[in-house]
N, CA, C and O atoms as a Tripos MOL2 file, in Angstrom:
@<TRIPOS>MOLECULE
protein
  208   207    52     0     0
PROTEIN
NO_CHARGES

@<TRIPOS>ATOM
      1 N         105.8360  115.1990  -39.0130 N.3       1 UNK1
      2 CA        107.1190  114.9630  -39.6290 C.3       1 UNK1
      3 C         108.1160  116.0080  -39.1290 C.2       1 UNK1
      4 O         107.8380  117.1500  -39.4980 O.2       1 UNK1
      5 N         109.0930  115.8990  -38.4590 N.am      2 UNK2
      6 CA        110.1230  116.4940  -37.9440 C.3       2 UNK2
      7 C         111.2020  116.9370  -39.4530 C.2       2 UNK2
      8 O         111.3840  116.3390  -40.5130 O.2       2 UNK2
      9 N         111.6360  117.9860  -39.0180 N.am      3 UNK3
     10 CA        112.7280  118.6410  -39.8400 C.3       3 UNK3
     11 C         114.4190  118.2090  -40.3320 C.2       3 UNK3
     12 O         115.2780  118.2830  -39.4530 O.2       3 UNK3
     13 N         114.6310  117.9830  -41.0530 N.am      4 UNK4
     14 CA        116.1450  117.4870  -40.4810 C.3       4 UNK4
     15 C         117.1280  118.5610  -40.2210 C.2       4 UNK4
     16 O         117.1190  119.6790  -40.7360 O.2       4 UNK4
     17 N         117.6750  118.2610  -39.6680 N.am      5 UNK5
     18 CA        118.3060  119.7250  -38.8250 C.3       5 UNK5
     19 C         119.3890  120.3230  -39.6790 C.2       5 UNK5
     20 O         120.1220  121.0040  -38.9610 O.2       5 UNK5
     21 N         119.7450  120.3300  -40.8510 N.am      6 UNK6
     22 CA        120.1090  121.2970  -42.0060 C.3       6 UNK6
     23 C         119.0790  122.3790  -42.3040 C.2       6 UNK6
     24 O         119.1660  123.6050  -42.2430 O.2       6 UNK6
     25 N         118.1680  121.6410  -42.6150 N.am      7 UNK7
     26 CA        116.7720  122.7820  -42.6110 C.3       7 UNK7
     27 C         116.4650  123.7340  -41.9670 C.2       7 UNK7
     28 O         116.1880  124.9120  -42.1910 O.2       7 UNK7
     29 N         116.6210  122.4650  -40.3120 N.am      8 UNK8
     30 CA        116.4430  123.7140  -38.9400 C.3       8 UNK8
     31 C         117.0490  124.6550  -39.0960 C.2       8 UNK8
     32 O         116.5650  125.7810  -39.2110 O.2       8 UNK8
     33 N         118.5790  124.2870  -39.1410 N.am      9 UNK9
     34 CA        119.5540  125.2250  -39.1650 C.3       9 UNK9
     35 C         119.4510  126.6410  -40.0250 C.2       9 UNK9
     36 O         119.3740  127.7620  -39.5230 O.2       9 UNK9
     37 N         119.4680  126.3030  -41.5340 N.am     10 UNK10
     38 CA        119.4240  126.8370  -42.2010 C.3      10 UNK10
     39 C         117.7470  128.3620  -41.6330 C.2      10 UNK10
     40 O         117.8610  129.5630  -41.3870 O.2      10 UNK10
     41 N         116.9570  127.8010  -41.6440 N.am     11 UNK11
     42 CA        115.3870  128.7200  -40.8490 C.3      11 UNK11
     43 C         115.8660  129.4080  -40.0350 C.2      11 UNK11
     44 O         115.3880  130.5350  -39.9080 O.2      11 UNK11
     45 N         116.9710  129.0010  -39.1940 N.am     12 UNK12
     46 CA        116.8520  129.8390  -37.7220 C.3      12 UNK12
     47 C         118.1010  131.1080  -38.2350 C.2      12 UNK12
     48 O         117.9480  132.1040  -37.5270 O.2      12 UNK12
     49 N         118.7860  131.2180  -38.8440 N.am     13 UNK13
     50 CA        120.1250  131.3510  -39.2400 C.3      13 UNK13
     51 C         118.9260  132.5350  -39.9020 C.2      13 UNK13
     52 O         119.1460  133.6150  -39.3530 O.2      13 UNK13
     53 N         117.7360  132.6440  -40.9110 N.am     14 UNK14
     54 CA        117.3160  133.6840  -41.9850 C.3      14 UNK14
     55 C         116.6210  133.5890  -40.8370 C.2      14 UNK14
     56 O         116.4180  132.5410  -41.4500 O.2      14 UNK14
     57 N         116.0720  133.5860  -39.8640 N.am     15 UNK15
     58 CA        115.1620  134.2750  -39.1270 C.3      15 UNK15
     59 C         116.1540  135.5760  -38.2020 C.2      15 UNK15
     60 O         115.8850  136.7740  -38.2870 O.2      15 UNK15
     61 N         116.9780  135.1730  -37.5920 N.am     16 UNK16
     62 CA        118.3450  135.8120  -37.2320 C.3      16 UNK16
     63 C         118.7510  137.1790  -38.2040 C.2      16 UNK16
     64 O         118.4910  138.3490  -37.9210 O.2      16 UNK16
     65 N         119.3200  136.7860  -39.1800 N.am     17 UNK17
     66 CA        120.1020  137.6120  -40.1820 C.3      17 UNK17
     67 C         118.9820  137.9610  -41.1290 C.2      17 UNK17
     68 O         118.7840  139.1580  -41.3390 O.2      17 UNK17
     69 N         118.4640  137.3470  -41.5360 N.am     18 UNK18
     70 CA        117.1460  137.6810  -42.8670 C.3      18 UNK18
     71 C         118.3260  137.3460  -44.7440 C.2      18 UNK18
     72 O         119.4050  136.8540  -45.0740 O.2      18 UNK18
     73 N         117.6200  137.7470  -45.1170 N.am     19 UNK19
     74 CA        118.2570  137.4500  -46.3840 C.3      19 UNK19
     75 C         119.7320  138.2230  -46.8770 C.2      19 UNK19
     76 O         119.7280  139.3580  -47.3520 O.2      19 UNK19
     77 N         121.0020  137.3970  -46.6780 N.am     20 UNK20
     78 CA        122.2110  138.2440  -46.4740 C.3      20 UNK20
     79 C         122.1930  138.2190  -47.7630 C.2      20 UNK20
     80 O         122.3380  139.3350  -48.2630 O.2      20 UNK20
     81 N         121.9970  136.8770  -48.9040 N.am     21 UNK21
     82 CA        122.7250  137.1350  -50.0840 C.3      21 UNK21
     83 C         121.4680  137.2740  -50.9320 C.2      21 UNK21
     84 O         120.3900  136.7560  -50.6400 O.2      21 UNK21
     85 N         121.8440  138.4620  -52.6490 N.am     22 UNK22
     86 CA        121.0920  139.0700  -52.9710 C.3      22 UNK22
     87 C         120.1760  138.0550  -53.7270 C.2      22 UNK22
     88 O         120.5300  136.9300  -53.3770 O.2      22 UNK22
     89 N         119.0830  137.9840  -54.6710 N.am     23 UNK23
     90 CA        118.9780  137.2050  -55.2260 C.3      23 UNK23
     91 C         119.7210  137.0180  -56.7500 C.2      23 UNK23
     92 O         120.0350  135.9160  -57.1990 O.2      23 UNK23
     93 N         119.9140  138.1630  -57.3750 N.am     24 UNK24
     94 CA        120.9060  138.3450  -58.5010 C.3      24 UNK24
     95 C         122.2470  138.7150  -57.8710 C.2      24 UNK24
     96 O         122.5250  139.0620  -56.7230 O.2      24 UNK24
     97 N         123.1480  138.5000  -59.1840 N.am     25 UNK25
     98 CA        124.7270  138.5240  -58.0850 C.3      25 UNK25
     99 C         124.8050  140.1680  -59.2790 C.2      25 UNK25
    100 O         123.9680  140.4220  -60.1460 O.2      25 UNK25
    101 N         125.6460  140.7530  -59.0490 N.am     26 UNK26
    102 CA        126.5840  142.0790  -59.7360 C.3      26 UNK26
    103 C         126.1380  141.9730  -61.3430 C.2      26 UNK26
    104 O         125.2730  142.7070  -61.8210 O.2      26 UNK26
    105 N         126.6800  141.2000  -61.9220 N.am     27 UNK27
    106 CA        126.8340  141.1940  -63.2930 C.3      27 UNK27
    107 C         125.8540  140.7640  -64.1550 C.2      27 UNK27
    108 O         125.8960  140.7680  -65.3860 O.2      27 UNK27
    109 N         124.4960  140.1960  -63.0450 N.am     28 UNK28
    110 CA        123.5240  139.6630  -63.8700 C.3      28 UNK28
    111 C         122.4800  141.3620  -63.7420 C.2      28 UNK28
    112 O         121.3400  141.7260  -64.0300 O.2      28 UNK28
    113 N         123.2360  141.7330  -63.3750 N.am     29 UNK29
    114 CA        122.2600  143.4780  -63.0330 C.3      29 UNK29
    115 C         122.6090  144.5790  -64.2740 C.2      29 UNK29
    116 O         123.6280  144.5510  -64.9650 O.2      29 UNK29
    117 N         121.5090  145.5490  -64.3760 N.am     30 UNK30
    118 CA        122.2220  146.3430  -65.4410 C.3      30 UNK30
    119 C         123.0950  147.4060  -64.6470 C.2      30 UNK30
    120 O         122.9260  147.9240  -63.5430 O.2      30 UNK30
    121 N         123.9860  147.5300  -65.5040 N.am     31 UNK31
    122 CA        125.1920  148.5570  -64.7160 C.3      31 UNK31
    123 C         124.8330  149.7310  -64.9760 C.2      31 UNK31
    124 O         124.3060  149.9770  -66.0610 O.2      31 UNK31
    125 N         125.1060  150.9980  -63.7510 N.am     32 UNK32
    126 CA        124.6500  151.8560  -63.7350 C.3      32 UNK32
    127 C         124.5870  152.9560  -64.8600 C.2      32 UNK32
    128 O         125.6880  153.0570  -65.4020 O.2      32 UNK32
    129 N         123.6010  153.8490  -65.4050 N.am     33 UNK33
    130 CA        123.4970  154.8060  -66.4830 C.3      33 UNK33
    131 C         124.9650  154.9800  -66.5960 C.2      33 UNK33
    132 O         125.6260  154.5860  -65.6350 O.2      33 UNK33
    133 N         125.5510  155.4730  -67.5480 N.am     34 UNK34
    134 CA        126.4240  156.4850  -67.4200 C.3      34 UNK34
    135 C         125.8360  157.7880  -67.7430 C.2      34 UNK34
    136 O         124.8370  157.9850  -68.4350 O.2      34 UNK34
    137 N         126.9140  159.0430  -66.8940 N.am     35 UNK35
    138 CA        126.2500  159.8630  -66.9820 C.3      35 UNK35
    139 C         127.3330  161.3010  -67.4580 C.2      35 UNK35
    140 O         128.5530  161.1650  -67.3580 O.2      35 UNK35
    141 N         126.8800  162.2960  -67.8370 N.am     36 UNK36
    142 CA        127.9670  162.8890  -68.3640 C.3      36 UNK36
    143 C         129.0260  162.9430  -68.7970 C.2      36 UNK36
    144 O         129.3250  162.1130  -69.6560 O.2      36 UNK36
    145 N         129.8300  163.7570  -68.4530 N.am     37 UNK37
    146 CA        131.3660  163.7500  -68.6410 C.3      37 UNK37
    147 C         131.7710  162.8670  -67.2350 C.2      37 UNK37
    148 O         131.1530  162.7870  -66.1730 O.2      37 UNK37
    149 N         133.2190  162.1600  -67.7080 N.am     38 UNK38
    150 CA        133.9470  161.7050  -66.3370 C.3      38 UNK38
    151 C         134.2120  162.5970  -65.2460 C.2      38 UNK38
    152 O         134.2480  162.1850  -64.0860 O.2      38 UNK38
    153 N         134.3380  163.4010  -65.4530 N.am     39 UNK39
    154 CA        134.8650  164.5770  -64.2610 C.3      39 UNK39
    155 C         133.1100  165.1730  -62.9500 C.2      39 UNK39
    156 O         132.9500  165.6500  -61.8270 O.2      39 UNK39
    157 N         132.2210  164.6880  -64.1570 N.am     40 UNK40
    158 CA        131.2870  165.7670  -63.3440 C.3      40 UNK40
    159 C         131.0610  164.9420  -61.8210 C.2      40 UNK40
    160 O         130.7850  165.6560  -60.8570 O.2      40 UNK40
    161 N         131.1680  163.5750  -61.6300 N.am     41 UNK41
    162 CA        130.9170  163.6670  -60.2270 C.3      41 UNK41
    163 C         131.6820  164.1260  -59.5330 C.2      41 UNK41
    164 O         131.1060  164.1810  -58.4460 O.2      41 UNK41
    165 N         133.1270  164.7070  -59.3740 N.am     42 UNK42
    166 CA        133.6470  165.2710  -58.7740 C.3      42 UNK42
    167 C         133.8070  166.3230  -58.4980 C.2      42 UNK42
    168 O         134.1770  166.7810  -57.4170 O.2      42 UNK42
    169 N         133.4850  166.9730  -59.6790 N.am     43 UNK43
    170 CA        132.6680  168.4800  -59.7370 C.3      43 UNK43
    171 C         131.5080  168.5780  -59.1220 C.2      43 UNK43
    172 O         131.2370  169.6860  -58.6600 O.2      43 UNK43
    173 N         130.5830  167.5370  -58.9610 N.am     44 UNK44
    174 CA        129.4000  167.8100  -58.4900 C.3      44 UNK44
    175 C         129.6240  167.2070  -56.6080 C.2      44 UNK44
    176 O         128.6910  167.3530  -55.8190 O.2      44 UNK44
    177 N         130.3640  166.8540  -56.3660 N.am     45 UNK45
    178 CA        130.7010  166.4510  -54.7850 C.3      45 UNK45
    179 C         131.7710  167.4960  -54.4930 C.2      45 UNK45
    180 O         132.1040  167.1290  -53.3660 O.2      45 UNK45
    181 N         132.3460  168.3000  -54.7010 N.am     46 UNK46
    182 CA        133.5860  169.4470  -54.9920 C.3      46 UNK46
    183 C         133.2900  169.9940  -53.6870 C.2      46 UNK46
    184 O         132.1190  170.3680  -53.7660 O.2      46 UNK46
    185 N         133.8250  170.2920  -52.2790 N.am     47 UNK47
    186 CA        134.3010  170.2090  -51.3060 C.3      47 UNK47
    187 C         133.7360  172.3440  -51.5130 C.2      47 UNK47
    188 O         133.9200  172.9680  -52.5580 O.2      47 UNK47
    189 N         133.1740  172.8840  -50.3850 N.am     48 UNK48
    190 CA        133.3880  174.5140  -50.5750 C.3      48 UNK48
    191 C         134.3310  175.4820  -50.3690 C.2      48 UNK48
    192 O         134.2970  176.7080  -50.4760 O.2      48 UNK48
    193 N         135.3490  174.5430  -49.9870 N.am     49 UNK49
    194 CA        136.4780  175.6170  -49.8030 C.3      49 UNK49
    195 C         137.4750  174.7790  -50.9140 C.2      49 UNK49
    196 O         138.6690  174.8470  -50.6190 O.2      49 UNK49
    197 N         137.2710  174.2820  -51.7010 N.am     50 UNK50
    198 CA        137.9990  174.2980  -53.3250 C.3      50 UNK50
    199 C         137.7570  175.0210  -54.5950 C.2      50 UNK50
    200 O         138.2650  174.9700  -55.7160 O.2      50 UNK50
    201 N         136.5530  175.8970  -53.8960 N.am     51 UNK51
    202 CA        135.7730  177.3630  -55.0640 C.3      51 UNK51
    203 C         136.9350  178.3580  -54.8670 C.2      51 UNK51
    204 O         137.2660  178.8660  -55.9380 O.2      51 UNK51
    205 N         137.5960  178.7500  -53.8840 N.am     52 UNK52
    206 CA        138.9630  179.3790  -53.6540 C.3      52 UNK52
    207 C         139.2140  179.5420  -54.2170 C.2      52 UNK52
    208 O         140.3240  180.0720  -54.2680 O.2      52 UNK52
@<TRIPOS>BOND
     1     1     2 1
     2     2     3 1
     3     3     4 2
     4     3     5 am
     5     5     6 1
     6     6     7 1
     7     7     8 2
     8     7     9 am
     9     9    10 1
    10    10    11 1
    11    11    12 2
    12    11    13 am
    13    13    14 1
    14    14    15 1
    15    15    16 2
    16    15    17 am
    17    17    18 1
    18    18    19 1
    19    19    20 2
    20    19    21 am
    21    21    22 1
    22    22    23 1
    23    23    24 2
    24    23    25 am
    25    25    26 1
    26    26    27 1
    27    27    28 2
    28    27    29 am
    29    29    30 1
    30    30    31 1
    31    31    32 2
    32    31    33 am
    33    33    34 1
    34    34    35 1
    35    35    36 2
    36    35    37 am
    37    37    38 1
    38    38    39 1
    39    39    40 2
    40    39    41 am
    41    41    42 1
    42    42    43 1
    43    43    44 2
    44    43    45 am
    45    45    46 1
    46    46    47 1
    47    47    48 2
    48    47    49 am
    49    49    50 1
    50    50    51 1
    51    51    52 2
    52    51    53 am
    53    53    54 1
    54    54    55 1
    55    55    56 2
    56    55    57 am
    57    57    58 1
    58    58    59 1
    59    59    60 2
    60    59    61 am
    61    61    62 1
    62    62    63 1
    63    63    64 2
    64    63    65 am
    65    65    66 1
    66    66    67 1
    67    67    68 2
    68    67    69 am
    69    69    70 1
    70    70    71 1
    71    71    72 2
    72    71    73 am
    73    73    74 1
    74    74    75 1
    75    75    76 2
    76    75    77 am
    77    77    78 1
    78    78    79 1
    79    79    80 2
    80    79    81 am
    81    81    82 1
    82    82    83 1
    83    83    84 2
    84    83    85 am
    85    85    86 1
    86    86    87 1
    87    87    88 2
    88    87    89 am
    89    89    90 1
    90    90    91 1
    91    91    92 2
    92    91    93 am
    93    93    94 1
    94    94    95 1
    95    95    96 2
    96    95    97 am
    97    97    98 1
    98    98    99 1
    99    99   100 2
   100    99   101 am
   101   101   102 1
   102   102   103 1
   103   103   104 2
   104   103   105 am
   105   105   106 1
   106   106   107 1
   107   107   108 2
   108   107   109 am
   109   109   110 1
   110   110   111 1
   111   111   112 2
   112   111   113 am
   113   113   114 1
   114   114   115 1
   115   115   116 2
   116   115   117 am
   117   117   118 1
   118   118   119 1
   119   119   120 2
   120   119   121 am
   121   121   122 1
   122   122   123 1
   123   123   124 2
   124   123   125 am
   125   125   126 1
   126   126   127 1
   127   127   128 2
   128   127   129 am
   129   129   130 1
   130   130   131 1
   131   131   132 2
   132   131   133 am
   133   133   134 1
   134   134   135 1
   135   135   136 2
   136   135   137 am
   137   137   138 1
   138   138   139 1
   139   139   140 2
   140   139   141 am
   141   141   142 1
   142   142   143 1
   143   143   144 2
   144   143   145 am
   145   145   146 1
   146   146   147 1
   147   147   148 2
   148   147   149 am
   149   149   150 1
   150   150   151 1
   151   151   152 2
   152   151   153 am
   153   153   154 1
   154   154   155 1
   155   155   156 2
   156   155   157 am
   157   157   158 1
   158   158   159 1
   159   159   160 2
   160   159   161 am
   161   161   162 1
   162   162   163 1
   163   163   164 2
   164   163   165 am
   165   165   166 1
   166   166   167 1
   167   167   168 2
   168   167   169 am
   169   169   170 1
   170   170   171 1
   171   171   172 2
   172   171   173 am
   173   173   174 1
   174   174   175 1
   175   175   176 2
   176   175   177 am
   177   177   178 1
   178   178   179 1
   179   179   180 2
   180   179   181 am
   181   181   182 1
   182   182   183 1
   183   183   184 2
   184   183   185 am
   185   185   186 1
   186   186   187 1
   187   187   188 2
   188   187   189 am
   189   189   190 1
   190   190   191 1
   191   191   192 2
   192   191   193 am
   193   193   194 1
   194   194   195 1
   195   195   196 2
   196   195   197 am
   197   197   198 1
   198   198   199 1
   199   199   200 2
   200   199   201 am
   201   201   202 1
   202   202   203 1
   203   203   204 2
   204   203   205 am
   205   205   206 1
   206   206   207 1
   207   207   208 2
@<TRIPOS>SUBSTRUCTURE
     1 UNK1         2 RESIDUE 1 A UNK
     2 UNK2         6 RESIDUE 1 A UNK
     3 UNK3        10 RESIDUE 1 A UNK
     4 UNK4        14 RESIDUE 1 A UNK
     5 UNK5        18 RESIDUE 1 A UNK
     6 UNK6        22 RESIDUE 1 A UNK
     7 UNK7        26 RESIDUE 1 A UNK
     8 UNK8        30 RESIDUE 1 A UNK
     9 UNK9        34 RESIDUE 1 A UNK
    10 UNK10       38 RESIDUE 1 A UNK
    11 UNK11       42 RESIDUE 1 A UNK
    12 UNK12       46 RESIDUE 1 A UNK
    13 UNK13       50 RESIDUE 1 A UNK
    14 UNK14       54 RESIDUE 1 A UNK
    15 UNK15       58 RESIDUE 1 A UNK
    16 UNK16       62 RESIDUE 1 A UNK
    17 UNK17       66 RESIDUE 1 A UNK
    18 UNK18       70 RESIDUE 1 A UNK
    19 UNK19       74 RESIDUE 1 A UNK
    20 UNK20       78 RESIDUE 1 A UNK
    21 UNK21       82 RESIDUE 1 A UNK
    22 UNK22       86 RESIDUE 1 A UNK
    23 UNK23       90 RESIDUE 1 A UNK
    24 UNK24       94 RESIDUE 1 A UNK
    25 UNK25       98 RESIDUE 1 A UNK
    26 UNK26      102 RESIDUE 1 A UNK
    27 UNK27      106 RESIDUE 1 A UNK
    28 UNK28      110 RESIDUE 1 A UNK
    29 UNK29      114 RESIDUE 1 A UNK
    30 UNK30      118 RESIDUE 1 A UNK
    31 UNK31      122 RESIDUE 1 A UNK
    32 UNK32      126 RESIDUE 1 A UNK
    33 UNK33      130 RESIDUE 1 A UNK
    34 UNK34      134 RESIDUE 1 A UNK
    35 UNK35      138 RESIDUE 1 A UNK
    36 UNK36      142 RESIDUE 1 A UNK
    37 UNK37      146 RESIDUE 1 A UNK
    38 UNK38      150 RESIDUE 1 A UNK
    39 UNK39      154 RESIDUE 1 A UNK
    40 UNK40      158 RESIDUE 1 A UNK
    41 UNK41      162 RESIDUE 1 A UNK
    42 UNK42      166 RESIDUE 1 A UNK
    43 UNK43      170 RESIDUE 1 A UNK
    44 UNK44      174 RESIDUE 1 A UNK
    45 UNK45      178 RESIDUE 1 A UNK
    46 UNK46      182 RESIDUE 1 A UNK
    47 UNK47      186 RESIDUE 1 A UNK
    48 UNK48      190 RESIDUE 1 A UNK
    49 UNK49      194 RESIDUE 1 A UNK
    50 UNK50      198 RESIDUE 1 A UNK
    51 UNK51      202 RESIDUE 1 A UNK
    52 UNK52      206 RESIDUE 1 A UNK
């Protein structure tokens, strides 16, 4: 039994690229911890010549 060539298509296309889209989308995910205060990631990425 031969393929119909949507199928084909579709196989050769994830053999190529592999799986582009995720299987859950954004919002069906839990959103990330929050974590401290608002400020601390920027405090914690804070550049070494802004200790100045």
């Amino acid at each position: 039994m031969t393929e119909p060539p949507a199928d084909r298509d579709r196989r050769r296309v994830e053999e190529v690229f592999g799986d582009v889209l995720p299987e859950t989308t954004s919002d069906e995910r839990d959103p990330d911890p929050p974590g401290g205060d608002r400020d601390s990631w920027y405090h914690e990425n804070r550049p070494p010549h802004h200790d100045r």
